[in-house]
C-alpha positions as CSV (number, residue, x, y, z in Angstrom):
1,X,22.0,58.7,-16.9
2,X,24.0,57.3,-14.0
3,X,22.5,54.3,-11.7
4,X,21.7,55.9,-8.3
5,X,21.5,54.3,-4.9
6,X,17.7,54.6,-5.0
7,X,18.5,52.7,-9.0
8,X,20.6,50.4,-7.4
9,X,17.9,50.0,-4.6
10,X,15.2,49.0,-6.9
11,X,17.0,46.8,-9.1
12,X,17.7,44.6,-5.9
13,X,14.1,44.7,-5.0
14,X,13.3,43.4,-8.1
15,X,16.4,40.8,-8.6
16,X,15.2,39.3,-5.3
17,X,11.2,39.6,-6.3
18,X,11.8,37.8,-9.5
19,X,14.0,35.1,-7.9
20,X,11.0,34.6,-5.1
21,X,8.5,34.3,-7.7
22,X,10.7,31.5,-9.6
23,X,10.9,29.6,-6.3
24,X,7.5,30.0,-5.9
25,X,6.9,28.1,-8.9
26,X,8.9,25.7,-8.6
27,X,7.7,24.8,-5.3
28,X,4.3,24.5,-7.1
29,X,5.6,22.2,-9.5
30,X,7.0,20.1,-6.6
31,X,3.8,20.1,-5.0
32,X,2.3,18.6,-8.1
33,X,4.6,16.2,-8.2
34,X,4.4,15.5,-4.4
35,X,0.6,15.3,-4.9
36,X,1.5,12.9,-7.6
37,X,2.8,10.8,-5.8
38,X,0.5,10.5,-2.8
39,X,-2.0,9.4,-5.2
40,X,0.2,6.6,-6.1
41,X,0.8,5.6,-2.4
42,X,-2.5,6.0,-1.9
43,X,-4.2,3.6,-4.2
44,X,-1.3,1.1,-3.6
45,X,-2.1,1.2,0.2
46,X,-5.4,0.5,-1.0
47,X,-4.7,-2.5,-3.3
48,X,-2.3,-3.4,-0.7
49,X,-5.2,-3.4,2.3
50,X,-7.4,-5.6,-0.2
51,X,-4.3,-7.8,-0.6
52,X,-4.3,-8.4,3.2
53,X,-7.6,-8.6,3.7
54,X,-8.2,-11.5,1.2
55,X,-5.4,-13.2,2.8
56,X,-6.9,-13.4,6.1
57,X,-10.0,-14.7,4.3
58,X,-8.2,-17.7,2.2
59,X,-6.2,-18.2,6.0
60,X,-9.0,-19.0,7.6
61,X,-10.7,-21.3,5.0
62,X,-7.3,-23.2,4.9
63,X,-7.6,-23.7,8.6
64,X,-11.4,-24.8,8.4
65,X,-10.3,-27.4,5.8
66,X,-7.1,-28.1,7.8
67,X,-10.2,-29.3,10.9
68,X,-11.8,-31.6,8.6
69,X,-9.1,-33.2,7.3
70,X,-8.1,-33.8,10.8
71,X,-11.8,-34.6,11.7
72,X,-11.6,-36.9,8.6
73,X,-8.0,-38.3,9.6
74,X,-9.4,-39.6,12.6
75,X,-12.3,-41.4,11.7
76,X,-9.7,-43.1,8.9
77,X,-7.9,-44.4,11.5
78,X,-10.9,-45.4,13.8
79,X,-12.1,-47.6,10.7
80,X,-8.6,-49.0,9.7
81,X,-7.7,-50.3,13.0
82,X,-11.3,-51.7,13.5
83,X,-11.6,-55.3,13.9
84,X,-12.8,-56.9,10.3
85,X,-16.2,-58.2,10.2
86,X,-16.4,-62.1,9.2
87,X,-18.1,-62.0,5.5
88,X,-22.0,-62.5,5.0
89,X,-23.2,-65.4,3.9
């Protein structure tokens, strides 16, 4: 039996069916993998937000603490460069 045009027809059809279905799947792999991945980006923004977050929070304490030390400095130096006292007694 020769191969007609109609044959010849179909077997294209096919060819290009069976080459749409294996891009198919591989596009669903990549989205697996693409999902994959955004997972991972997601829970490192995460961590990464926590990250930031406790540094603003240890910032600040250091710049409380950074006041009383300077509060602290101060009244150092206020008692230093006070006149002695003559001793008791």
């Amino acid at each position: 039996m020769f191969p007609t045009k109609q044959h010849l027809a179909m077997a294209r059809t096919l060819g290009v069916a069976i080459v749409a279905t294996l891009g198919l799947a591989a596009c669903a792999t990549y989205d697996d993998e693409f999902a994959g991945i955004n997972s991972r980006l997601d829970q490192l923004d995460t961590k990464v937000q926590g990250a930031a977050q406790s540094a603003e929070s240890a910032n600040q304490s250091a710049q409380q603490a950074n006041q009383r030390l300077d509060q602290m400095e101060s009244r150092v130096q206020q008692l230093e460069t006070k006149p002695s006292r003559p001793p008791r007694g």
